[in-house]
KOLFIFI-910696 format. One record per residue: residue in one letter; x, y, z of N, C-alpha, C in turn. Coordinates in steps of 0.05 Angstrom, whole numbers, padded with zeros to 5 digits, always signed. Layout:
REM residues N
aXYZXYZXYZ...
//
This chain:
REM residues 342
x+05095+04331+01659+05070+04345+01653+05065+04349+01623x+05087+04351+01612+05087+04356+01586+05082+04332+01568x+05094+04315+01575+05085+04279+01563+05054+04272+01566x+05043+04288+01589+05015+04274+01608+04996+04296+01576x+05000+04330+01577+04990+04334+01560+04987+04321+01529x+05009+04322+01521+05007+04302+01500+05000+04281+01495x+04996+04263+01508+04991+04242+01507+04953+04249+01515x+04942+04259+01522+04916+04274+01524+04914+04282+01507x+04929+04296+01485+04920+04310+01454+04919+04287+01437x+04929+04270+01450+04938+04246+01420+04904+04231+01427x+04899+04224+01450+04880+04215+01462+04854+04222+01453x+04843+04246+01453+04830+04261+01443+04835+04272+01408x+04852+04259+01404+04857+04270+01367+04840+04236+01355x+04843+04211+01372+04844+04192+01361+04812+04181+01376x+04799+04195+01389+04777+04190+01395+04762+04208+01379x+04770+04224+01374+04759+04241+01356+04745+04238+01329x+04776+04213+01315+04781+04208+01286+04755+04193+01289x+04752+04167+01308+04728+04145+01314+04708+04155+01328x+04706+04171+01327+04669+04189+01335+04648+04188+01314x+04658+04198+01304+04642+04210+01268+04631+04172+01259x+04646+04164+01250+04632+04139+01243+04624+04120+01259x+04636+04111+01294+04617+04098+01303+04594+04111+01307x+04582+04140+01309+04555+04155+01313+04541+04144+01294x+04555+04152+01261+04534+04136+01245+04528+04114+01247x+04540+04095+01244+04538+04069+01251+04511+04065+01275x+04519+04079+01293+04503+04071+01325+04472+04083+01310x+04476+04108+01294+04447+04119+01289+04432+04104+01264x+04441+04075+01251+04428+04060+01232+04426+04043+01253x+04443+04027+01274+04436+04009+01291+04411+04007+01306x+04406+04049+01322+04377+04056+01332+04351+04049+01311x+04360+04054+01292+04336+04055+01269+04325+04026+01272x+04345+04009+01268+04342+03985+01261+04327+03965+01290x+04344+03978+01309+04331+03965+01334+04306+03981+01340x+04293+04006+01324+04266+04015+01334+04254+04000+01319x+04255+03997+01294+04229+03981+01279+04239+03947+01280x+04257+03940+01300+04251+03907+01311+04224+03911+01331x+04236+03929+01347+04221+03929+01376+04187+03942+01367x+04182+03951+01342+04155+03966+01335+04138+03945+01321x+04155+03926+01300+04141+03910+01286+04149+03884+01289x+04172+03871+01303+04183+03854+01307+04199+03841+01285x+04210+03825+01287+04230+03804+01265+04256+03808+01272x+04274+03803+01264+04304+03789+01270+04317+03813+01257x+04326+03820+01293+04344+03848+01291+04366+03854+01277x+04381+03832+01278+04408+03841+01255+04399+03840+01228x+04383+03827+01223+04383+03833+01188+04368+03861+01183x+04354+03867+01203+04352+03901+01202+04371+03909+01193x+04382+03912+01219+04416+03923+01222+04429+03925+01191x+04431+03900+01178+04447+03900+01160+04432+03909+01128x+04413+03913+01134+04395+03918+01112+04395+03947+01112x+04395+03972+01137+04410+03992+01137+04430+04011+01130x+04449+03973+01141+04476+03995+01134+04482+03989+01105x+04469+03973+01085+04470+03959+01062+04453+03988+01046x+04426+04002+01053+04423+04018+01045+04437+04045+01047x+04453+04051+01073+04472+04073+01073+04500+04073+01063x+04500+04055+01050+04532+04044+01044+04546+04061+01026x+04532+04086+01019+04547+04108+01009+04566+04118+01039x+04551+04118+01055+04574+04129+01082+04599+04115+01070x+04604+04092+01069+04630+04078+01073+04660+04086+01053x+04647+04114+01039+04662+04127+01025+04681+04157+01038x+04659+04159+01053+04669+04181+01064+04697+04176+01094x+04711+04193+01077+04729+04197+01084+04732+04193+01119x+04723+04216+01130+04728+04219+01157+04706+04193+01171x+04684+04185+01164+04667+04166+01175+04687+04137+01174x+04708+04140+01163+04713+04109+01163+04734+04089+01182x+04754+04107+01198+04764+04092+01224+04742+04083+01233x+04720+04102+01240+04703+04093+01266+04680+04070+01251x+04672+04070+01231+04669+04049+01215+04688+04024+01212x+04706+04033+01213+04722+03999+01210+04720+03991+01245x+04728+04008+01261+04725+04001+01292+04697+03992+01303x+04683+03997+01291+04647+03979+01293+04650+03948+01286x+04662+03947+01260+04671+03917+01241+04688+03899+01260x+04702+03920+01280+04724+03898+01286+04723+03890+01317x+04735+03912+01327+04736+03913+01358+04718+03913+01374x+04692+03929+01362+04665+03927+01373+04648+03899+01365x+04656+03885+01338+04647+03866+01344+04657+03839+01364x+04691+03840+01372+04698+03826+01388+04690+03829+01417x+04676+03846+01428+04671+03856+01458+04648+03845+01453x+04625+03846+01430+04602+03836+01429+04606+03796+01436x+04614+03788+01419+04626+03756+01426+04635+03751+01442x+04658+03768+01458+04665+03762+01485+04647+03763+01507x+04629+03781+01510+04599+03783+01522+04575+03767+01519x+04582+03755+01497+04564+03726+01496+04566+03703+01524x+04594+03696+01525+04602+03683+01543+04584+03689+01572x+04580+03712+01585+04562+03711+01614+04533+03700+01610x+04529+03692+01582+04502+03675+01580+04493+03651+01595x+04525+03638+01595+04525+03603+01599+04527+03604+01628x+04517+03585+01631+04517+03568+01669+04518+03540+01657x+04548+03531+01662+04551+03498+01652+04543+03476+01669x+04532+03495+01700+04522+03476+01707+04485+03460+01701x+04477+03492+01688+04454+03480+01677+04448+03471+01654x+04472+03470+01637+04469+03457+01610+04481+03428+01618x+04501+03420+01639+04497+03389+01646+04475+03380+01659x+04457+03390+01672+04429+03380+01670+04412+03361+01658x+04427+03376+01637+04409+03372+01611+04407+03337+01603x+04434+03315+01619+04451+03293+01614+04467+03282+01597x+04481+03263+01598+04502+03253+01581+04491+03254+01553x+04476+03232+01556+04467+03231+01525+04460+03254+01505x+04444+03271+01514+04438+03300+01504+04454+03304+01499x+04472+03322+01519+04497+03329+01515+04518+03320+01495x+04530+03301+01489+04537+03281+01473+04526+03280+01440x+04506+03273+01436+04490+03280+01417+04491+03307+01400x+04487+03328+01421+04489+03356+01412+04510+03361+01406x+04529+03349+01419+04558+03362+01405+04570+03348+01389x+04559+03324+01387+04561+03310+01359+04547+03319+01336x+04526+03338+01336+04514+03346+01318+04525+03379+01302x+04536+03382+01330+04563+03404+01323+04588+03395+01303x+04593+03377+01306+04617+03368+01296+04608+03361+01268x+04591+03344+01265+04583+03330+01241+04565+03353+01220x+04562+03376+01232+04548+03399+01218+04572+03415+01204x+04595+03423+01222+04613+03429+01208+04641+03420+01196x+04634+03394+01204+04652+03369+01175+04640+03363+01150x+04624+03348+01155+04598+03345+01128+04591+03378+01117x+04581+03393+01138+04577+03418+01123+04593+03426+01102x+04618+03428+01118+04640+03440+01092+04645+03434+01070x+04645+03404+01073+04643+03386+01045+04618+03392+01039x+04595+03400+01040+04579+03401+01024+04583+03427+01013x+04591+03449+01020+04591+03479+01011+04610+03469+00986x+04637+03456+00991+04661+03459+00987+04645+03436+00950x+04632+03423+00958+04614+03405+00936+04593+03430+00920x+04593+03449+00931+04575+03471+00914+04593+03487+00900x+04613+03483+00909+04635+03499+00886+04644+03522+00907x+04630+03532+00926+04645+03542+00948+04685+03555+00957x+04683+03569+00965+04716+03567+00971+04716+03553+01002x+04747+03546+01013+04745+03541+01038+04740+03551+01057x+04739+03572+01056+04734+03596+01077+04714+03598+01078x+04690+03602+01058+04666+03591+01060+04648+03574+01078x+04670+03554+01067+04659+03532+01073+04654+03528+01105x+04667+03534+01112+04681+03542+01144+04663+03559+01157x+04651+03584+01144+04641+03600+01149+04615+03590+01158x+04599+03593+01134+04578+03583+01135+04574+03555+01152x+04586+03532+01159+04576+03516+01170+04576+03518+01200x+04601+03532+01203+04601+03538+01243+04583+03552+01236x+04563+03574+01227+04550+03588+01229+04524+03571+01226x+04520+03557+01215+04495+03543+01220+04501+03520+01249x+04525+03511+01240+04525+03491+01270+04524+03506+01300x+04535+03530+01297+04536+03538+01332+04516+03559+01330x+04517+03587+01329+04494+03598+01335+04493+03623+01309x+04489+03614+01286+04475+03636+01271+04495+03662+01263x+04487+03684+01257+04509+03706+01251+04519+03716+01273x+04511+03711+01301+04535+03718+01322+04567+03693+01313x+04558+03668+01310+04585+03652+01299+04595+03657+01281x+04590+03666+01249+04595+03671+01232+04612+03700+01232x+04605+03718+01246+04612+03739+01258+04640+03744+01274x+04647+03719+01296+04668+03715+01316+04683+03695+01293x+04683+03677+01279+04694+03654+01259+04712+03680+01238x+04697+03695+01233+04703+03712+01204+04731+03730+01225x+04730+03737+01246+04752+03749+01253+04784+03729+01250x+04780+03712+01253+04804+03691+01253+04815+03672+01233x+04803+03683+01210+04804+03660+01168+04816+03690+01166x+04821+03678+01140+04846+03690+01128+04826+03704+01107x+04849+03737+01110+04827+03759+01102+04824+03754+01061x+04810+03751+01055+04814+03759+01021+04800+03776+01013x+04800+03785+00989+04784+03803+00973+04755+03798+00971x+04746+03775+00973+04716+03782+00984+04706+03768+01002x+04722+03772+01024+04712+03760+01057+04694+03772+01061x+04683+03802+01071+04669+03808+01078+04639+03813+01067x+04640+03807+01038+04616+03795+01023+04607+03769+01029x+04628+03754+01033+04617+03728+01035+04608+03725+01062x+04615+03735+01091+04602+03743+01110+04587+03753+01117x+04572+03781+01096+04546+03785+01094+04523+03762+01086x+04538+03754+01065+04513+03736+01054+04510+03720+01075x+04524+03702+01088+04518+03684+01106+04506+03703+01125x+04515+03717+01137+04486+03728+01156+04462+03730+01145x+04459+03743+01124+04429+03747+01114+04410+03722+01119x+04435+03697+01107+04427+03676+01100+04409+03658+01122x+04432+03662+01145+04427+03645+01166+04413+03650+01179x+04408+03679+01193+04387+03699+01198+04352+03686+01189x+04350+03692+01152+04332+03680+01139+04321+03657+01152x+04339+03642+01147+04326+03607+01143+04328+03612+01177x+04344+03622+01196+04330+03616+01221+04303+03625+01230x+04300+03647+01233+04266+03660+01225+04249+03634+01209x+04259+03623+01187+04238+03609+01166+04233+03587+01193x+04252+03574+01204+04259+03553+01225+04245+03551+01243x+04234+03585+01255+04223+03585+01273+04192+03584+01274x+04182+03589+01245+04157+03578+01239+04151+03548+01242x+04168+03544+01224+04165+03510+01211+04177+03495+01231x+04199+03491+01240+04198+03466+01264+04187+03461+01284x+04169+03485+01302+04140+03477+01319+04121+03461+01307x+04109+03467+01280+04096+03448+01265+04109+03427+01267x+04136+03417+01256+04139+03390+01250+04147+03376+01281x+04151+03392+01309+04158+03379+01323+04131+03366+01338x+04100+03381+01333+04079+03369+01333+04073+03355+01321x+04076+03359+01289+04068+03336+01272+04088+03305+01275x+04121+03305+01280+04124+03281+01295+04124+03277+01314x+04095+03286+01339+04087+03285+01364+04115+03275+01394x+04129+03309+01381+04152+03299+01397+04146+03310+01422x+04151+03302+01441+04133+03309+01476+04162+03339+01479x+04149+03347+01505+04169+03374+01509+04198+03374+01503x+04202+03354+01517+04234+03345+01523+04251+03355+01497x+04232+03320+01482+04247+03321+01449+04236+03347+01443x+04218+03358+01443+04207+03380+01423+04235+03407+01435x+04240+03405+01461+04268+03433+01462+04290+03417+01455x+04304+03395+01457+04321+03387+01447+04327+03399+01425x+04304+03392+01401+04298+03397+01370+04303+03420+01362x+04286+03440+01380+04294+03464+01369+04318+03474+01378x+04322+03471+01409+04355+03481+01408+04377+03471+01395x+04382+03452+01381+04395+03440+01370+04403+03438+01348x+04377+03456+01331+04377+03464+01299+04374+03487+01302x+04358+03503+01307+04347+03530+01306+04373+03547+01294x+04389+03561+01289+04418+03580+01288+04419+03604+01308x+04395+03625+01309+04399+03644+01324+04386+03643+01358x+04404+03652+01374+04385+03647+01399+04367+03657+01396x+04358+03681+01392+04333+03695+01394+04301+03677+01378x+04305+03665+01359+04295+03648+01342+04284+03631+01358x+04313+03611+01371+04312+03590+01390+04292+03593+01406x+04293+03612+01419+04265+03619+01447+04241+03622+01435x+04232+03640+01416+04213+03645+01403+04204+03604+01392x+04214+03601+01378+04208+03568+01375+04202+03557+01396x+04223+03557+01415+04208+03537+01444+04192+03542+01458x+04190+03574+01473+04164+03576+01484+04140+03573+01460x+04137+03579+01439+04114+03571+01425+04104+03555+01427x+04112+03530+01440+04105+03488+01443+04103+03506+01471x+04113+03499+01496+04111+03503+01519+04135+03520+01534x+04123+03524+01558+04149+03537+01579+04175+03518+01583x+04159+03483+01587+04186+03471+01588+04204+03463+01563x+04183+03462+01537+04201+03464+01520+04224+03487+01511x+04214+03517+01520+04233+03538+01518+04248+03534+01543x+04251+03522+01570+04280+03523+01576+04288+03509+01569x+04290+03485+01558+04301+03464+01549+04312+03472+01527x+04308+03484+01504+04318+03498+01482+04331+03516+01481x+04328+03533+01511+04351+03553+01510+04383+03537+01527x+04368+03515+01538+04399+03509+01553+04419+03490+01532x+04408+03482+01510+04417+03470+01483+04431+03490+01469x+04416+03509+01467+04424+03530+01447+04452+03537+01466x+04444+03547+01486+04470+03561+01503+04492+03542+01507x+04486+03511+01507+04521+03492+01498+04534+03495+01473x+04518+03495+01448+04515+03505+01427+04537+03530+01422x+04526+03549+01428+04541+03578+01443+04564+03569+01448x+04562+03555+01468+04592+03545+01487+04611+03534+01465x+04604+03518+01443+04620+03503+01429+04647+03527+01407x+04632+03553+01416+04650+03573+01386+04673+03573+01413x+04684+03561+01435+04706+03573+01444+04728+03551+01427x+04726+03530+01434+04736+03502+01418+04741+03508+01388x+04721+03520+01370+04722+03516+01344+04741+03539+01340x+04733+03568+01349+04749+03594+01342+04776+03588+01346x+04784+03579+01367+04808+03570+01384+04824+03543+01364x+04810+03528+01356+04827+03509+01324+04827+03520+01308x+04811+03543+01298+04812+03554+01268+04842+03571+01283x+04838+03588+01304+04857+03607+01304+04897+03597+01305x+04893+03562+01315+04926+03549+01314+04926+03544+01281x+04898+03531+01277+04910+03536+01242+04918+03557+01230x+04911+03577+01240+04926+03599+01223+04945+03605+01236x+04960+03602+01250+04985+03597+01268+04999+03588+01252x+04991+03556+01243+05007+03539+01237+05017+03537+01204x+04992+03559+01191+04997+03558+01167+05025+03563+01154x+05042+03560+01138+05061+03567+01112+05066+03607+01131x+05086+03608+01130+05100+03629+01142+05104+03649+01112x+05092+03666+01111+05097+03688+01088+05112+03694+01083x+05122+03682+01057+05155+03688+01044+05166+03720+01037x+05149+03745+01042+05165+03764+01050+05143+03778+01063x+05151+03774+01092+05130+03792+01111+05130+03821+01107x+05099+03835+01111+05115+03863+01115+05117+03865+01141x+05134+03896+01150+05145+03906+01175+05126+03908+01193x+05134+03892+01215+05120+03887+01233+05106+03858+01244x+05104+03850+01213+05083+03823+01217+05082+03806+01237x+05071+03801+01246+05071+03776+01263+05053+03758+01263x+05055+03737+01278+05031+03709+01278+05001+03712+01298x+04980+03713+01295+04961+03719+01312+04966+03705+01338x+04951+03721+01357+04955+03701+01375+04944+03680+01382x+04953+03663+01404+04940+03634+01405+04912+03630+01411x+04903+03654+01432+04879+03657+01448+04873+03687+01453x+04852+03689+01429+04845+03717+01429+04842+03726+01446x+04843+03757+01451+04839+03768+01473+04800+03759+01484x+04782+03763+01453+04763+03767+01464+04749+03730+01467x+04758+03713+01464+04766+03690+01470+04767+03680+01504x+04778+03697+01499+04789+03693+01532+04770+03704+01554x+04764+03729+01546+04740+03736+01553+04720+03726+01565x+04710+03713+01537+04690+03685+01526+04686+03675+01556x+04714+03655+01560+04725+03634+01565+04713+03645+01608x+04729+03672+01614+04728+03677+01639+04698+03690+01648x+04682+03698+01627+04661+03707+01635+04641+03687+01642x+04641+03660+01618+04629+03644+01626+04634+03624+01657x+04662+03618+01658+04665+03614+01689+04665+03627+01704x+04656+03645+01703+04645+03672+01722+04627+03670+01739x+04604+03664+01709+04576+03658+01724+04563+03635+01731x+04588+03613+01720+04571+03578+01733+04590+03585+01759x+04619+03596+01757+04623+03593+01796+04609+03609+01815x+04608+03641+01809+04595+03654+01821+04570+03662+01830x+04551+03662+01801+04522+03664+01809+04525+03695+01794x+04534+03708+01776+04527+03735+01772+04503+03747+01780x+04499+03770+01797+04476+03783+01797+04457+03789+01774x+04436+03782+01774+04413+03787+01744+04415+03807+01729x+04425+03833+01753+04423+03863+01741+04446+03861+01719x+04460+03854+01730+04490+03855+01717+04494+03835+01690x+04480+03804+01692+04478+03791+01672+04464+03802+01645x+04436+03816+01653+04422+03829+01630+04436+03853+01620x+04449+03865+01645+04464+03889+01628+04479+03877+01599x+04493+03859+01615+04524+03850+01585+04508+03835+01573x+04483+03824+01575+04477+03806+01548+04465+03826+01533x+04455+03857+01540+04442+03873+01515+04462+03889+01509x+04488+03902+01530+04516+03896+01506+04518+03888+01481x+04518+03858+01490+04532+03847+01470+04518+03843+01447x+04489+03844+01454+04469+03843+01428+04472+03876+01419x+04472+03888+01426+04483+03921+01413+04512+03921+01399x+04527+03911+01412+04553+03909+01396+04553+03897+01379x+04538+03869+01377+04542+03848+01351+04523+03873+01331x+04501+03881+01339+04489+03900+01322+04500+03914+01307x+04511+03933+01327+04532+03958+01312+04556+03950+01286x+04567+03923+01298+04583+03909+01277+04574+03905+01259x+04555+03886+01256+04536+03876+01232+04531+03900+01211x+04515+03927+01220+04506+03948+01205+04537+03958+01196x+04543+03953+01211+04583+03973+01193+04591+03954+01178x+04593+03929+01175+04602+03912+01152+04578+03923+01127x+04548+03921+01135+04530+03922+01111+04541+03963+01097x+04543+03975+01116+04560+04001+01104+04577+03993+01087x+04597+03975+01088+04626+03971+01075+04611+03958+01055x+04591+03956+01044+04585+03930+01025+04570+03938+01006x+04560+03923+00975+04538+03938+00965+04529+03915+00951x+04499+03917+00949+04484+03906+00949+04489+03884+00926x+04506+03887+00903+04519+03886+00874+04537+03863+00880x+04556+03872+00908+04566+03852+00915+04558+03825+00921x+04536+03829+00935+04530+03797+00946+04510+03780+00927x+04495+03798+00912+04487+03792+00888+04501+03770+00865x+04526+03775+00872+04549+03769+00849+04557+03739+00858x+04545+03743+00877+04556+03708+00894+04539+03687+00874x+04518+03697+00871+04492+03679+00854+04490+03656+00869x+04474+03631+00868+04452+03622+00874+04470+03603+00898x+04491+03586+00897+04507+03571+00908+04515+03578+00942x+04520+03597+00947+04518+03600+00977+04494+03597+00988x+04468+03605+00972+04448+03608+00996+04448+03575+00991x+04445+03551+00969+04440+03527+00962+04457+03512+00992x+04479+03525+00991+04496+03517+01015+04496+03511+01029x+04482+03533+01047+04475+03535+01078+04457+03524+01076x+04424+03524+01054+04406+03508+01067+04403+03474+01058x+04433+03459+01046+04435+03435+01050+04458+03431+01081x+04467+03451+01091+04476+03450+01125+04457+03455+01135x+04431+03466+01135+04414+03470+01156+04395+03445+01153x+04386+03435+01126+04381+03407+01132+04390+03386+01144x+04410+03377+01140+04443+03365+01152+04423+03361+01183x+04430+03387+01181+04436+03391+01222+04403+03374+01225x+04395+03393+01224+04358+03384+01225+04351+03349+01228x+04365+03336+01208+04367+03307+01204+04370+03292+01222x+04396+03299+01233+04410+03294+01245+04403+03296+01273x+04392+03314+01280+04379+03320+01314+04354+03301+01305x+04342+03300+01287+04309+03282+01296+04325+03255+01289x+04346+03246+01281+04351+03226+01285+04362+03205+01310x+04388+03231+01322+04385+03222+01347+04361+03217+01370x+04344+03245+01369+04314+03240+01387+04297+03221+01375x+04300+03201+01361+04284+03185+01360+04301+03151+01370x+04323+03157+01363+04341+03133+01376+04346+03136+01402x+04361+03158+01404+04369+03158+01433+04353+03170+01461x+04337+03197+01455+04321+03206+01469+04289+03198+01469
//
């Protein structure tokens, strides 16, 4: 009885410590998700434009477990919740060639990408960063990628900026490639191919495709959602490379090697065969997909807390040059295939 109490005080001492700053956090998150939903535009850079203006919080003392637990753990439940998006049986639909194509455009976005960051003077981590983040889906990738690279002194600047970044030019994306997929009179098919295939953020993605038609928006969201599918593969090689890296010539106590297959990985992995075997109920699918768009939220605004504006400033002109010679890349690259192969 006496263990059961204690272990209840400890329980309550340590929910306690993480109250105070996930509240704040959650109460820039509300802010940010009322004036998406009042005036519209692309919810996380709210988010982060918030917690970038409140980033005096990130001093205070008692606000900051539950601030770092927004950054970390709440953003991994958000990525692992991505996963009940996919039904693989309707992204093979889609056929070989598509298929094929698209994930060749995955691959070649973040090979070439990196060499191009890494050609801007970039670091490797960067480089890495930013291009899964333009190749798979926008600051939810950049977001799940940044948990598994190796932490330095200004990771989490350089992960802001790439959200801002990617965020940006996806919005810019979602104007401009309806125009050009009219102006090279690409019929529905190619026209959702196109956008799911470049676009970065899902939310973007749909807004682009239904704008051409209804069949071009499912066609764009079932692109986008293989797309999605591809961060289990990539997270999962970045994470043996850091496995495999040079063993730290004096560990501290405790250290150990990450593990092979993140918890929220795994997640990923069983949520999504969840719902191509089972059929998840709708109620239950929309629940965890506004989860997970709340959690990636809450994350996002607690990194822009930890951050200041000075910082990402300091990056100067070369990251954003970065990402938008990877978002051309990609772009190329999809109207190239739809004109050969589709």
């Amino acid at each position: 009885m006496h263990a059961l109490l204690t272990l209840s005080a400890r329980l309550r001492s340590r929910v306690g410590g993480l109250l105070p700053g996930v509240m704040a956090v959650a109460a820039l998150a509300l802010l940010a998700g009322l004036l998406s939903s009042q005036h519209g535009g692309p919810l996380m850079l709210y988010g982060l434009l918030f917690g970038l203006a409140a980033n005096r919080l990130g001093s205070i003392a008692v606000l900051v477990p539950g601030i770092q637990l927004a950054a970390t753990q709440i953003l991994r439940l958000g990525v692992a919740l991505l996963g009940s998006r996919i039904v693989l049986g309707d992204v093979a639909a889609l056929g070989g060639v598509t298929i094929a194509w698209v994930l060749a455009g995955v691959l070649v976005c973040i090979t070439a990408g990196s060499l191009l960051a890494r050609s801007c003077r970039m670091s490797r981590e960067f480089a890495i960063l930013s291009a899964g983040a333009v190749a798979i889906c926008g600051a939810s990738a950049a977001l799940a990628i940044a948990t598994v690279l190796p932490q330095r002194a200004d990771s989490e600047r350089q992960l802001l900026f790439v959200v801002v970044a990617v965020t940006a030019l996806s919005t810019l994306a979602m104007i401009v490639y309806p125009l050009l997929a009219q102006w090279l009179q690409l019929d529905d098919q190619q026209a959702g191919v196109f956008i799911g295939a470049t676009i970065h953020d899902v939310a973007q993605v749909m807004g682009a495709g239904y704008m051409i038609s209804d069949a071009s928006g499912d066609t764009a969201a079932l692109v986008k959602l293989m797309r999605v599918a591809c961060l289990v593969p990539v997270v999962l090689l970045l994470t043996w490379l850091g496995r495999s890296a040079e063993l730290p010539t004096d560990p501290p106590a405790g250290w150990r090697k990450p593990a092979l297959l993140p918890w929220f990985l795994l997640a990923f992995v069983l949520l999504m065969l969840l719902n191509s075997l089972l059929a998840l109920p709708a109620p239950l699918l929309d629940s965890m997909s506004t989860l997970s768009r709340w959690c990636l939220l809450l994350a996002v605004t607690a990194l822009g807390v930890k951050t200041e504006w000075a910082d990402l400033l300091a990056l100067g002109y070369r990251p954003l040059l970065a990402l938008s010679a990877q978002t051309a890349l990609l772009a190329l690259f999809a109207l190239a295939g739809i004109q050969l192969l589709l």
